[in-house]
NUMAR-670030 format. One record per residue (C-alpha): y, x, z; residue in three letters. Coordinates in steps of 0.05 Angstrom, whole numbers, padded with zeros to 5 digits, always signed. Each point is the difference from the previous one (the first is absolute). Layout:
<recs>
YXZala;...
</recs>
This chain:
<recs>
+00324+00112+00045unk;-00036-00052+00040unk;-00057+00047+00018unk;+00045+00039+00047unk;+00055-00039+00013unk;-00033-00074+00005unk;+00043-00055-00012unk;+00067+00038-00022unk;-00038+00028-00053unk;-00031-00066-00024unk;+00048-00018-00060unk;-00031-00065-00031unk;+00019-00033-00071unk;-00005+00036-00076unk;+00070+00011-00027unk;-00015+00070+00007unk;-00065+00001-00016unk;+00015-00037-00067unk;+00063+00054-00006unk;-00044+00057-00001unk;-00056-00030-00032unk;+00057-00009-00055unk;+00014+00069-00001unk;-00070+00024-00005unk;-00015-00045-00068unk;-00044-00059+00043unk;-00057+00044+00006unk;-00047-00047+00031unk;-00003-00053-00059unk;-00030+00051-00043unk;-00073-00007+00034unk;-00031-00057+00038unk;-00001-00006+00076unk;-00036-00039+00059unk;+00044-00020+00056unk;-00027+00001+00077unk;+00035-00023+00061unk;-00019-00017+00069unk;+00016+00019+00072unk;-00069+00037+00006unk;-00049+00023-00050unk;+00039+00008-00066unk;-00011+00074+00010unk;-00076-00003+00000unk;+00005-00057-00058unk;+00041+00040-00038unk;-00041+00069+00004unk;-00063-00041-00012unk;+00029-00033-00061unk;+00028+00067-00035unk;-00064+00032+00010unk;-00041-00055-00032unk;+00044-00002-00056unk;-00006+00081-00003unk;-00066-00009+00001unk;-00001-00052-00057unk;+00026+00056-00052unk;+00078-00013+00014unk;+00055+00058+00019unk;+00026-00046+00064unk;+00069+00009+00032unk;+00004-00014+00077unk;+00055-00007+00039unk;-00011-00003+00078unk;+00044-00001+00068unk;+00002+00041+00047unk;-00023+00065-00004unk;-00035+00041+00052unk;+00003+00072-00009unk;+00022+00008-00076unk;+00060-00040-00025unk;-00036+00001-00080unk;-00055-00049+00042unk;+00046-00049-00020unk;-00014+00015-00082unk;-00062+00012-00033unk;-00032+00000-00068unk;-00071-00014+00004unk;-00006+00028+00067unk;+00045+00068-00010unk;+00067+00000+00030unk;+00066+00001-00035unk;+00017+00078-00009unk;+00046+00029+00051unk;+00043+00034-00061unk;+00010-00087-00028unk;+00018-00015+00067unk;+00062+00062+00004unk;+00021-00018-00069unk;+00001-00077+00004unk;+00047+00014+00071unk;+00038+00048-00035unk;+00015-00040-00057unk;+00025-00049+00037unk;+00045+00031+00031unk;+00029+00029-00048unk;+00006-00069-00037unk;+00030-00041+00055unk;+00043+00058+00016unk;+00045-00014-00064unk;+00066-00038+00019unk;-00015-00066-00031unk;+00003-00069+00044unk;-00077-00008-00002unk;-00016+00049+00042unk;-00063-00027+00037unk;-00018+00023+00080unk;-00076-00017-00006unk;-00037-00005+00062unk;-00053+00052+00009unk;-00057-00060-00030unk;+00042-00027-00047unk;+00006+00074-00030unk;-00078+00011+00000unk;-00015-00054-00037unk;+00046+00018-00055unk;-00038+00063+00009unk;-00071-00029-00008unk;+00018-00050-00057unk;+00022+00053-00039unk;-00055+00048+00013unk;-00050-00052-00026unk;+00038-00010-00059unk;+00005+00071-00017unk;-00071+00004+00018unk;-00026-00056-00044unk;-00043-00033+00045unk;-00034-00064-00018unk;+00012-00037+00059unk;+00034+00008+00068unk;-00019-00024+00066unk;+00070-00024+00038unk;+00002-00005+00069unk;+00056-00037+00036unk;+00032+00051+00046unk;+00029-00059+00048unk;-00001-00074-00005unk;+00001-00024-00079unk;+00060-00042-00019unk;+00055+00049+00005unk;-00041+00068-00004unk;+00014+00053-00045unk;-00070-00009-00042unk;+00016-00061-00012unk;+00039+00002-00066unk;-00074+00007-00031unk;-00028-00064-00035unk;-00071+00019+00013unk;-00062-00020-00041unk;-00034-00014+00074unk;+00035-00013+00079unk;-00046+00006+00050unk;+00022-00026+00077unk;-00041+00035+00040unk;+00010-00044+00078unk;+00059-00020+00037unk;+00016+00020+00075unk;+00059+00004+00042unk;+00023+00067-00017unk;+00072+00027-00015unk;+00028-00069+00027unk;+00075+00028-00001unk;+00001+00008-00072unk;-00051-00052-00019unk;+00003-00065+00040unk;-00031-00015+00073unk;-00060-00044-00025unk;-00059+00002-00047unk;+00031-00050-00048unk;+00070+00046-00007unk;-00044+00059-00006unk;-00042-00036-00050unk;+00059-00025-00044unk;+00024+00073+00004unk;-00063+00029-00034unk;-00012-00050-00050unk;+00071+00024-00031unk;-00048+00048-00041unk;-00030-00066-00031unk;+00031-00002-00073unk;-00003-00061-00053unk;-00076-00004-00033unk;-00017+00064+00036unk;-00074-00006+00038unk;+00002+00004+00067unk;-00056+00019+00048unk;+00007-00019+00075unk;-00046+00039+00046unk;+00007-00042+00070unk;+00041-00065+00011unk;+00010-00042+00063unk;+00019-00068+00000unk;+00077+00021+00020unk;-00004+00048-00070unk;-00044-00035-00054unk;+00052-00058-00006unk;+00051+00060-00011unk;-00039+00038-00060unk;-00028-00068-00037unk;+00078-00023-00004unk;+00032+00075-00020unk;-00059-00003-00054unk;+00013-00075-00024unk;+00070+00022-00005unk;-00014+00055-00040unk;-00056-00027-00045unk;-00046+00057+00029unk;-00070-00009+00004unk;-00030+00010+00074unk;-00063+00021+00025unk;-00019+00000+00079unk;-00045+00065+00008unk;-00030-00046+00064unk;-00027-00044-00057unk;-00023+00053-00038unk;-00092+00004-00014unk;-00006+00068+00028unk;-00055+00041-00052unk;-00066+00011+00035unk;-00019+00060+00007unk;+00070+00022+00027unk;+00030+00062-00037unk;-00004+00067+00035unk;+00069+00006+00016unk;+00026+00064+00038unk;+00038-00052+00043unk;-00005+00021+00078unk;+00024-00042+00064unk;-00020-00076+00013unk;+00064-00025-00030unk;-00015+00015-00075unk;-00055-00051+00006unk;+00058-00040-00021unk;+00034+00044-00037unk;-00064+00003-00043unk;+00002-00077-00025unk;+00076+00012-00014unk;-00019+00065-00051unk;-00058-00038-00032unk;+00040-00062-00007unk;+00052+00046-00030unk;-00050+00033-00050unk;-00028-00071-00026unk;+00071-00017-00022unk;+00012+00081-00019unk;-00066-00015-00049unk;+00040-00065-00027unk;+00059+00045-00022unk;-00023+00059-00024unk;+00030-00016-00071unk;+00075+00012+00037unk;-00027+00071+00011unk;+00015+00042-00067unk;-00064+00048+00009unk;-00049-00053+00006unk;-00052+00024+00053unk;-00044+00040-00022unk;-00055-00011+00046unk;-00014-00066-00006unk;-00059-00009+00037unk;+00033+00028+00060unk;+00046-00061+00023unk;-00056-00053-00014unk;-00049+00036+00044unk;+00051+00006+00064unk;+00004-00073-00011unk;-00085-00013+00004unk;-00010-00005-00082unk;-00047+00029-00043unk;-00058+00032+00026unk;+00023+00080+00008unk;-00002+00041+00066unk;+00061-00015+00051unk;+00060+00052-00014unk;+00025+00035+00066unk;+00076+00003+00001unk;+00018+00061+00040unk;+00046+00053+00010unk;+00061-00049+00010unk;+00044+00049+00019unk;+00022-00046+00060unk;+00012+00033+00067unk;+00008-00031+00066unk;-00046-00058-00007unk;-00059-00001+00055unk;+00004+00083-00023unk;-00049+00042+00028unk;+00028+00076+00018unk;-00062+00029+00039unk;-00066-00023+00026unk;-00029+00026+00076unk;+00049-00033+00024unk;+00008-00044-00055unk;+00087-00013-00020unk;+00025-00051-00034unk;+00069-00007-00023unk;+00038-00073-00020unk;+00060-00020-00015unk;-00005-00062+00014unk;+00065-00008+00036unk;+00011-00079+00011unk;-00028-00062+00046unk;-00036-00030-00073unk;-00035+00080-00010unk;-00027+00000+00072unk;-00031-00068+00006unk;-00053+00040-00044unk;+00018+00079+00022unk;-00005-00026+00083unk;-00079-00031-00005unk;-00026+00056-00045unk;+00025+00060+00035unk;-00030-00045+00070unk;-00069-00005-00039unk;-00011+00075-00006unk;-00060+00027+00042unk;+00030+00065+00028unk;-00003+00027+00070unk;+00069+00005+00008unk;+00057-00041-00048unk;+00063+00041-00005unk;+00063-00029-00032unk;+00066+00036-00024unk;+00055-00052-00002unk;+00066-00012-00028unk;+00048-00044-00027unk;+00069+00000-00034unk;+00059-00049+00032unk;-00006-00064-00056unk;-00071-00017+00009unk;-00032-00053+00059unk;-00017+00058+00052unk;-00023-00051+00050unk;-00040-00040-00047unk;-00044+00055-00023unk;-00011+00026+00075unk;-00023-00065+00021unk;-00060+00014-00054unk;-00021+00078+00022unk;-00063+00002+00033unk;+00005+00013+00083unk;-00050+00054+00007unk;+00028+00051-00049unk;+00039+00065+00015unk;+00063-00001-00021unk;+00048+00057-00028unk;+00066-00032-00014unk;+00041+00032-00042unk;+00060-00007-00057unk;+00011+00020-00066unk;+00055+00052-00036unk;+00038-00056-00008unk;+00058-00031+00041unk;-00023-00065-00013unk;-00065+00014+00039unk;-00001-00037+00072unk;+00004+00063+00049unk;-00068+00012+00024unk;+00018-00013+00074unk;+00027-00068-00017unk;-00068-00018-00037unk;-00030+00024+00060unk;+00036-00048+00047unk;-00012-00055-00048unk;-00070+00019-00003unk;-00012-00009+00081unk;+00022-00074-00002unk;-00063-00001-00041unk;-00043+00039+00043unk;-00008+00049-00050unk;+00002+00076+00028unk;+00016+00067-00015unk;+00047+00054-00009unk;+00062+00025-00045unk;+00005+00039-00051unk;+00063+00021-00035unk;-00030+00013-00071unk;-00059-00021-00032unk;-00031+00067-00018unk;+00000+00009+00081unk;-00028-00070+00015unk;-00053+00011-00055unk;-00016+00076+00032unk;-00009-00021+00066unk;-00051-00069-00023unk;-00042+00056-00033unk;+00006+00056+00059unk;-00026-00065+00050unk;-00053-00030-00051unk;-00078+00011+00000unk;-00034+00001-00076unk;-00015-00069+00020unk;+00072-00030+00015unk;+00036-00035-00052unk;+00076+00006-00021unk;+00046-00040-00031unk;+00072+00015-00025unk;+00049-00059-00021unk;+00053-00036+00021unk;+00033+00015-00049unk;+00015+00021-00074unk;+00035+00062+00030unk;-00044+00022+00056unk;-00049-00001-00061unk;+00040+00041-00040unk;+00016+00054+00052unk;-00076+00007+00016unk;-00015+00001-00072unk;+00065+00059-00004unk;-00034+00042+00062unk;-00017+00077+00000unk;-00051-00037+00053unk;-00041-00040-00047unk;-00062+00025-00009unk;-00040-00042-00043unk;-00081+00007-00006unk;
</recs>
Protein backbone atom coordinates (compact mmCIF):
# COMPACT_ATOMS: atom_id res chain seq x y z
CA UNK A 1 0.00 0.00 0.00
CA UNK A 2 1.42 3.32 -0.90
CA UNK A 3 1.26 4.61 2.70
CA UNK A 4 4.11 2.33 3.71
CA UNK A 5 5.68 1.30 0.82
CA UNK A 6 5.59 4.63 -1.43
CA UNK A 7 5.83 4.22 -4.92
CA UNK A 8 5.73 0.20 -5.18
CA UNK A 9 2.55 0.34 -3.62
CA UNK A 10 1.07 3.07 -5.92
CA UNK A 11 -0.99 0.89 -8.45
CA UNK A 12 -2.79 3.52 -10.77
CA UNK A 13 -5.77 2.76 -13.30
CA UNK A 14 -9.53 1.09 -12.46
CA UNK A 15 -9.76 -2.36 -14.01
CA UNK A 16 -9.80 -3.55 -10.60
CA UNK A 17 -11.61 -1.11 -9.10
CA UNK A 18 -14.47 -1.53 -11.73
CA UNK A 19 -13.87 -5.62 -11.03
CA UNK A 20 -14.74 -5.33 -7.56
CA UNK A 21 -17.09 -2.65 -7.79
CA UNK A 22 -18.76 -5.39 -10.13
CA UNK A 23 -18.75 -7.80 -7.56
CA UNK A 24 -20.14 -5.68 -4.89
CA UNK A 25 -23.47 -4.72 -7.10
CA UNK A 26 -22.03 -0.82 -8.10
CA UNK A 27 -22.72 0.40 -4.74
CA UNK A 28 -21.89 3.94 -5.26
CA UNK A 29 -24.61 4.75 -8.02
CA UNK A 30 -27.22 4.09 -5.58
CA UNK A 31 -26.71 7.66 -3.70
CA UNK A 32 -25.25 10.88 -4.99
CA UNK A 33 -21.67 11.99 -4.47
CA UNK A 34 -19.32 15.21 -4.63
CA UNK A 35 -15.97 14.63 -5.96
CA UNK A 36 -12.71 16.64 -4.50
CA UNK A 37 -9.21 16.55 -5.73
CA UNK A 38 -6.20 18.58 -5.25
CA UNK A 39 -2.58 18.34 -4.09
CA UNK A 40 -3.47 20.23 -0.77
CA UNK A 41 -6.64 20.99 0.91
CA UNK A 42 -9.21 18.38 -0.40
CA UNK A 43 -9.07 17.02 3.08
CA UNK A 44 -10.22 20.15 4.85
CA UNK A 45 -12.78 20.80 1.74
CA UNK A 46 -14.04 17.61 2.03
CA UNK A 47 -14.66 17.47 5.98
CA UNK A 48 -16.11 21.00 5.67
CA UNK A 49 -18.47 19.93 2.96
CA UNK A 50 -19.87 16.63 4.73
CA UNK A 51 -20.44 18.46 7.78
CA UNK A 52 -22.49 21.23 6.14
CA UNK A 53 -24.46 18.80 4.41
CA UNK A 54 -24.87 16.86 7.95
CA UNK A 55 -25.85 19.79 9.17
CA UNK A 56 -28.44 20.54 6.45
CA UNK A 57 -30.64 17.38 7.64
CA UNK A 58 -28.70 14.71 5.30
CA UNK A 59 -27.10 11.15 6.62
CA UNK A 60 -23.53 12.10 4.64
CA UNK A 61 -20.94 9.44 3.67
CA UNK A 62 -17.23 10.59 3.77
CA UNK A 63 -14.51 9.03 2.50
CA UNK A 64 -10.98 10.46 3.43
CA UNK A 65 -7.04 9.56 3.01
CA UNK A 66 -4.88 8.90 5.16
CA UNK A 67 -5.60 8.08 8.47
CA UNK A 68 -3.75 9.04 11.58
CA UNK A 69 -4.28 6.93 14.46
CA UNK A 70 -7.58 4.87 13.47
CA UNK A 71 -7.74 3.21 10.07
CA UNK A 72 -12.10 3.67 10.19
CA UNK A 73 -10.85 7.71 9.85
CA UNK A 74 -10.98 6.93 6.47
CA UNK A 75 -15.09 6.10 6.60
CA UNK A 76 -17.69 7.88 8.33
CA UNK A 77 -21.40 8.36 8.39
CA UNK A 78 -22.26 11.67 9.59
CA UNK A 79 -19.23 11.96 11.63
CA UNK A 80 -19.19 8.26 13.28
CA UNK A 81 -16.71 5.87 11.97
CA UNK A 82 -17.34 2.73 10.03
CA UNK A 83 -17.68 -0.13 12.80
CA UNK A 84 -14.63 -2.16 13.43
CA UNK A 85 -16.91 -5.53 13.17
CA UNK A 86 -17.91 -3.96 8.94
CA UNK A 87 -14.38 -3.49 8.54
CA UNK A 88 -13.39 -7.60 9.71
CA UNK A 89 -16.29 -8.82 7.75
CA UNK A 90 -15.89 -6.77 4.47
CA UNK A 91 -11.83 -8.19 4.63
CA UNK A 92 -13.02 -11.43 5.39
CA UNK A 93 -15.40 -11.67 2.75
CA UNK A 94 -13.12 -10.94 0.41
CA UNK A 95 -11.02 -13.21 0.91
CA UNK A 96 -12.93 -15.75 0.97
CA UNK A 97 -14.44 -14.60 -2.50
CA UNK A 98 -11.23 -14.07 -4.41
CA UNK A 99 -9.98 -17.14 -2.84
CA UNK A 100 -12.26 -19.36 -5.18
CA UNK A 101 -10.25 -20.83 -8.22
CA UNK A 102 -11.79 -18.84 -10.96
CA UNK A 103 -9.52 -16.62 -13.53
CA UNK A 104 -10.78 -13.30 -11.99
CA UNK A 105 -9.15 -13.42 -9.10
CA UNK A 106 -8.35 -9.70 -8.28
CA UNK A 107 -4.86 -8.62 -6.08
CA UNK A 108 -6.31 -5.15 -4.95
CA UNK A 109 -3.91 -2.79 -3.64
CA UNK A 110 -4.44 -1.90 -0.06
CA UNK A 111 -6.59 1.63 -1.49
CA UNK A 112 -8.13 0.09 -4.13
CA UNK A 113 -9.62 -2.47 -1.47
CA UNK A 114 -10.87 0.37 0.91
CA UNK A 115 -12.71 2.00 -1.38
CA UNK A 116 -14.66 -1.02 -2.32
CA UNK A 117 -14.96 -1.04 1.41
CA UNK A 118 -16.38 2.55 1.83
CA UNK A 119 -18.71 2.41 -1.30
CA UNK A 120 -20.33 -0.36 0.00
CA UNK A 121 -20.66 0.81 3.52
CA UNK A 122 -22.58 3.88 2.27
CA UNK A 123 -24.76 1.90 0.33
CA UNK A 124 -25.66 -0.42 3.04
CA UNK A 125 -25.92 2.57 5.14
CA UNK A 126 -28.29 4.57 2.95
CA UNK A 127 -26.71 7.77 3.06
CA UNK A 128 -27.99 10.65 1.03
CA UNK A 129 -24.91 11.85 -0.26
CA UNK A 130 -21.17 11.04 -0.05
CA UNK A 131 -18.28 13.27 0.09
CA UNK A 132 -15.30 11.52 -2.28
CA UNK A 133 -12.02 12.40 -1.83
CA UNK A 134 -9.32 11.56 -4.40
CA UNK A 135 -6.77 9.44 -2.57
CA UNK A 136 -3.90 10.43 -5.28
CA UNK A 137 -3.97 12.34 -8.45
CA UNK A 138 -7.66 11.99 -10.33
CA UNK A 139 -7.55 10.45 -13.75
CA UNK A 140 -6.57 6.98 -13.00
CA UNK A 141 -7.55 6.78 -9.14
CA UNK A 142 -9.60 4.27 -7.69
CA UNK A 143 -12.63 6.86 -6.77
CA UNK A 144 -12.82 7.69 -9.88
CA UNK A 145 -15.35 5.24 -11.41
CA UNK A 146 -18.02 7.67 -9.60
CA UNK A 147 -19.92 10.09 -11.98
CA UNK A 148 -20.48 12.63 -9.31
CA UNK A 149 -23.36 15.17 -9.05
CA UNK A 150 -20.35 17.81 -8.03
CA UNK A 151 -16.02 17.72 -8.68
CA UNK A 152 -14.34 20.01 -6.75
CA UNK A 153 -10.30 20.74 -7.65
CA UNK A 154 -9.14 21.95 -4.73
CA UNK A 155 -5.17 23.69 -6.04
CA UNK A 156 -2.45 22.24 -7.99
CA UNK A 157 1.29 21.98 -6.74
CA UNK A 158 4.20 20.00 -7.61
CA UNK A 159 3.62 17.06 -5.54
CA UNK A 160 3.98 13.24 -6.30
CA UNK A 161 5.83 14.26 -9.60
CA UNK A 162 6.90 10.44 -10.30
CA UNK A 163 3.49 9.31 -10.70
CA UNK A 164 1.88 12.56 -11.86
CA UNK A 165 4.01 14.65 -14.25
CA UNK A 166 7.04 17.17 -13.42
CA UNK A 167 4.97 20.47 -14.06
CA UNK A 168 1.84 22.25 -13.01
CA UNK A 169 0.14 21.75 -16.36
CA UNK A 170 0.80 17.62 -16.20
CA UNK A 171 -0.30 17.72 -12.69
CA UNK A 172 -3.25 19.81 -13.67
CA UNK A 173 -4.35 17.53 -16.65
CA UNK A 174 -3.98 14.68 -14.07
CA UNK A 175 -6.65 16.07 -11.65
CA UNK A 176 -9.08 17.25 -14.00
CA UNK A 177 -9.50 13.39 -15.05
CA UNK A 178 -12.29 13.56 -12.22
CA UNK A 179 -14.08 16.15 -14.61
CA UNK A 180 -17.03 14.04 -16.20
CA UNK A 181 -19.46 15.14 -19.25
CA UNK A 182 -22.21 17.95 -17.87
CA UNK A 183 -20.94 17.41 -14.39
CA UNK A 184 -20.26 21.01 -12.44
CA UNK A 185 -17.05 21.64 -11.65
CA UNK A 186 -15.68 23.98 -8.97
CA UNK A 187 -11.98 25.11 -9.16
CA UNK A 188 -10.59 26.51 -5.91
CA UNK A 189 -7.06 28.17 -7.15
CA UNK A 190 -5.78 28.38 -10.81
CA UNK A 191 -2.52 29.82 -12.20
CA UNK A 192 -2.05 30.85 -15.56
CA UNK A 193 0.03 27.41 -16.37
CA UNK A 194 -3.46 25.46 -14.91
CA UNK A 195 -6.61 27.51 -15.88
CA UNK A 196 -5.99 26.89 -19.69
CA UNK A 197 -5.83 23.07 -18.52
CA UNK A 198 -9.37 22.94 -16.56
CA UNK A 199 -11.39 25.43 -19.12
CA UNK A 200 -10.32 22.81 -22.06
CA UNK A 201 -10.95 19.31 -19.86
CA UNK A 202 -14.46 21.12 -19.06
CA UNK A 203 -15.21 22.29 -22.82
CA UNK A 204 -14.39 18.79 -23.68
CA UNK A 205 -16.63 17.40 -21.38
CA UNK A 206 -19.56 19.86 -21.61
CA UNK A 207 -19.06 20.57 -17.78
CA UNK A 208 -19.94 23.72 -16.37
CA UNK A 209 -16.93 25.55 -14.47
CA UNK A 210 -16.77 27.84 -11.80
CA UNK A 211 -13.33 29.60 -10.52
CA UNK A 212 -13.75 29.77 -6.56
CA UNK A 213 -11.13 33.01 -7.15
CA UNK A 214 -14.13 34.56 -8.91
CA UNK A 215 -16.43 33.62 -6.49
CA UNK A 216 -18.55 37.10 -4.17
CA UNK A 217 -17.43 35.89 -0.90
CA UNK A 218 -20.88 36.41 1.67
CA UNK A 219 -20.27 39.21 4.12
CA UNK A 220 -20.37 38.47 7.20
CA UNK A 221 -18.02 35.37 6.68
CA UNK A 222 -19.46 32.08 8.18
CA UNK A 223 -18.06 30.90 11.47
CA UNK A 224 -16.23 28.08 10.20
CA UNK A 225 -14.15 25.83 12.65
CA UNK A 226 -11.40 26.18 9.94
CA UNK A 227 -7.84 26.76 11.79
CA UNK A 228 -4.30 27.68 10.06
CA UNK A 229 -3.81 30.68 7.45
CA UNK A 230 -4.19 28.38 4.52
CA UNK A 231 -8.05 27.66 4.78
CA UNK A 232 -8.47 31.31 4.03
CA UNK A 233 -8.50 29.76 0.69
CA UNK A 234 -9.81 26.79 1.31
CA UNK A 235 -12.85 28.77 2.58
CA UNK A 236 -13.82 30.43 -1.00
CA UNK A 237 -13.35 26.87 -2.47
CA UNK A 238 -16.17 25.30 0.21
CA UNK A 239 -18.52 28.29 -0.28
CA UNK A 240 -18.13 28.21 -3.95
CA UNK A 241 -18.83 24.51 -3.63
CA UNK A 242 -22.07 25.05 -1.47
CA UNK A 243 -23.54 27.80 -4.07
CA UNK A 244 -23.46 25.05 -6.76
CA UNK A 245 -24.36 22.21 -3.79
CA UNK A 246 -27.65 24.70 -3.34
CA UNK A 247 -28.17 24.49 -7.30
CA UNK A 248 -28.39 20.60 -7.10
CA UNK A 249 -30.05 19.68 -4.30
CA UNK A 250 -32.89 18.05 -6.38
CA UNK A 251 -30.03 15.14 -7.37
CA UNK A 252 -30.07 14.47 -3.59
CA UNK A 253 -33.13 11.94 -2.89
CA UNK A 254 -33.81 13.36 0.83
CA UNK A 255 -34.14 16.85 -0.15
CA UNK A 256 -32.49 18.96 2.70
CA UNK A 257 -34.34 19.40 5.22
CA UNK A 258 -32.96 22.50 6.62
CA UNK A 259 -33.35 24.75 4.12
CA UNK A 260 -32.46 27.82 5.52
CA UNK A 261 -29.18 26.45 6.50
CA UNK A 262 -27.24 26.49 3.04
CA UNK A 263 -28.65 30.00 2.05
CA UNK A 264 -27.41 31.57 5.19
CA UNK A 265 -23.57 30.13 4.85
CA UNK A 266 -23.88 31.75 1.55
CA UNK A 267 -24.97 35.61 3.16
CA UNK A 268 -29.02 35.15 2.35
CA UNK A 269 -31.86 35.77 4.27
CA UNK A 270 -31.60 37.61 7.32
CA UNK A 271 -31.03 34.63 10.22
CA UNK A 272 -28.04 34.43 12.71
CA UNK A 273 -24.65 32.96 11.04
CA UNK A 274 -24.47 29.00 11.65
CA UNK A 275 -21.01 27.83 13.18
CA UNK A 276 -19.81 24.69 11.48
CA UNK A 277 -17.79 22.82 14.01
CA UNK A 278 -16.73 19.66 15.21
CA UNK A 279 -15.18 18.59 11.75
CA UNK A 280 -13.67 15.72 12.94
CA UNK A 281 -10.40 16.78 11.04
CA UNK A 282 -7.12 16.25 12.82
CA UNK A 283 -3.79 17.53 12.00
CA UNK A 284 -4.67 20.86 10.58
CA UNK A 285 -3.01 23.93 12.54
CA UNK A 286 -4.24 21.27 15.75
CA UNK A 287 -3.75 22.52 19.03
CA UNK A 288 -2.64 19.58 21.74
CA UNK A 289 -1.84 21.77 24.85
CA UNK A 290 -1.57 25.41 25.79
CA UNK A 291 1.52 26.80 28.34
CA UNK A 292 3.50 25.98 26.01
CA UNK A 293 1.11 26.14 23.39
CA UNK A 294 1.58 22.72 20.52
CA UNK A 295 0.47 22.67 17.41
CA UNK A 296 0.45 19.76 15.13
CA UNK A 297 0.29 19.91 10.93
CA UNK A 298 0.51 17.84 8.43
CA UNK A 299 1.28 19.83 6.11
CA UNK A 300 4.00 17.85 4.50
CA UNK A 301 4.89 19.61 1.01
CA UNK A 302 6.77 22.95 -0.47
CA UNK A 303 2.83 24.33 -1.56
CA UNK A 304 1.60 23.53 2.54
CA UNK A 305 4.62 25.49 3.95
CA UNK A 306 4.56 28.62 1.93
CA UNK A 307 1.53 29.18 4.48
CA UNK A 308 2.69 26.63 7.60
CA UNK A 309 6.64 28.50 7.44
CA UNK A 310 5.24 32.49 8.03
CA UNK A 311 2.56 31.49 10.59
CA UNK A 312 4.46 29.30 12.86
CA UNK A 313 7.43 32.58 12.38
CA UNK A 314 4.49 35.05 13.47
CA UNK A 315 3.89 33.44 16.88
CA UNK A 316 4.85 35.64 19.93
CA UNK A 317 6.53 33.06 22.20
CA UNK A 318 9.73 33.30 24.16
CA UNK A 319 11.17 30.50 22.73
CA UNK A 320 9.88 28.65 19.14
CA UNK A 321 10.55 24.97 19.24
CA UNK A 322 10.09 22.77 16.16
CA UNK A 323 9.87 18.86 15.81
CA UNK A 324 10.77 17.98 12.23
CA UNK A 325 10.47 15.28 9.81
CA UNK A 326 10.08 14.14 6.51
CA UNK A 327 9.54 10.95 4.44
CA UNK A 328 12.08 10.26 1.24
CA UNK A 329 9.47 11.54 -1.88
CA UNK A 330 8.82 14.93 -0.75
CA UNK A 331 11.26 18.37 -1.62
CA UNK A 332 13.34 18.13 1.80
CA UNK A 333 15.44 21.03 0.70
CA UNK A 334 12.70 23.16 -0.48
CA UNK A 335 10.77 23.22 2.69
CA UNK A 336 14.11 23.86 4.81
CA UNK A 337 14.90 26.76 2.85
CA UNK A 338 11.37 28.21 4.40
CA UNK A 339 11.91 27.24 8.43
CA UNK A 340 12.48 30.15 10.40
CA UNK A 341 16.46 30.61 11.65
CA UNK A 342 15.86 31.28 15.26
CA UNK A 343 13.91 28.21 16.22
CA UNK A 344 15.03 25.09 18.16
CA UNK A 345 15.07 22.29 16.33
CA UNK A 346 14.32 18.48 17.28
CA UNK A 347 14.76 16.49 14.18
CA UNK A 348 13.36 13.48 14.10
CA UNK A 349 11.59 10.53 11.72
CA UNK A 350 8.60 8.78 11.65
CA UNK A 351 7.64 4.73 12.12
CA UNK A 352 7.96 4.58 8.73
CA UNK A 353 10.88 3.54 6.42
CA UNK A 354 10.06 6.01 4.11
CA UNK A 355 10.83 8.75 6.71
CA UNK A 356 14.32 10.64 5.89
CA UNK A 357 16.58 9.42 8.96
CA UNK A 358 16.62 12.13 11.36
CA UNK A 359 20.46 12.64 11.13
CA UNK A 360 20.23 13.12 7.42
CA UNK A 361 17.46 15.94 7.93
CA UNK A 362 19.77 17.25 10.34
CA UNK A 363 22.69 17.63 7.86
CA UNK A 364 20.35 18.99 5.35
CA UNK A 365 19.05 21.28 7.85
CA UNK A 366 22.76 23.01 8.59
CA UNK A 367 23.14 24.05 4.93
CA UNK A 368 20.22 26.12 5.98
CA UNK A 369 21.51 27.40 9.13
CA UNK A 370 18.88 25.80 10.90
CA UNK A 371 20.08 24.03 14.33
CA UNK A 372 19.48 21.44 16.64
CA UNK A 373 19.64 17.95 17.67
CA UNK A 374 18.44 14.27 16.74
CA UNK A 375 16.02 12.38 17.74
CA UNK A 376 15.27 8.87 16.76
CA UNK A 377 11.41 8.87 17.33
CA UNK A 378 9.01 11.45 17.55
CA UNK A 379 7.53 10.69 20.96
CA UNK A 380 11.36 11.43 22.16
CA UNK A 381 11.79 14.60 20.06
CA UNK A 382 8.34 15.79 21.27
CA UNK A 383 9.41 14.85 25.19
CA UNK A 384 12.43 16.57 25.21
CA UNK A 385 10.73 20.21 23.30
CA UNK A 386 8.38 19.98 26.37
CA UNK A 387 11.14 19.01 29.18
CA UNK A 388 13.24 22.38 27.61
CA UNK A 389 10.07 24.72 27.09
CA UNK A 390 8.82 27.55 29.48
CA UNK A 391 4.71 28.01 29.61
CA UNK A 392 5.55 30.72 27.24
CA UNK A 393 7.48 28.77 24.34
CA UNK A 394 5.66 27.61 21.45
CA UNK A 395 5.81 24.09 19.64
CA UNK A 396 5.16 22.89 16.47
CA UNK A 397 5.04 19.29 15.09
CA UNK A 398 4.96 18.62 11.18
CA UNK A 399 6.87 17.65 8.54
CA UNK A 400 5.04 15.31 7.89
CA UNK A 401 1.69 13.24 7.67
CA UNK A 402 3.51 10.54 9.74
CA UNK A 403 5.44 12.45 12.29
CA UNK A 404 1.81 13.75 12.85
CA UNK A 405 0.41 10.53 13.19
CA UNK A 406 3.02 9.08 15.60
CA UNK A 407 2.60 12.17 17.93
CA UNK A 408 -1.10 11.88 17.65
CA UNK A 409 -0.39 7.63 18.48
CA UNK A 410 1.93 8.64 21.74
CA UNK A 411 1.46 7.30 25.42
CA UNK A 412 3.27 10.99 25.65
CA UNK A 413 0.50 13.13 24.49
CA UNK A 414 -0.96 14.89 26.94
CA UNK A 415 -3.54 17.12 25.75
CA UNK A 416 -5.10 20.15 27.98
Amino acid sequence: MFERQGSSGYKPGLQTTEALDAHYGHPHRRYPTIHVAGTNGKGSVSHALARILQDAGLRVGLYTSPHLVDFRERIRVNGEYIPEQYVVDFVENFVQWNHQPTPNTQHPSFFELTTAMAFKYFADEQVDVAVIEVGLGGRLDSTNIITPMLSVITNIALDHTQFLGSTLAEIAAEKAGIIKRGVPVVIGEATPETRPVFEQKAREMEAPIFFAEEFEMPTPLPDFELKGAYQQKNLRTILCAVAQIKNLQLKIKNSISQPNILPSLLGEGSGERPSIQNLGLMGRWQTLQTQPLVICDTGHNPAAWEYLAPQIAAQKCRQLRIVFGMVDDKDLNAVLAMLPKNAVYYFTQAASHRAIPADRVAEKAATHNLCGTTYPTVAEAYRQALADATPDDFIFVGGSSYVVADLLSSNDLETK
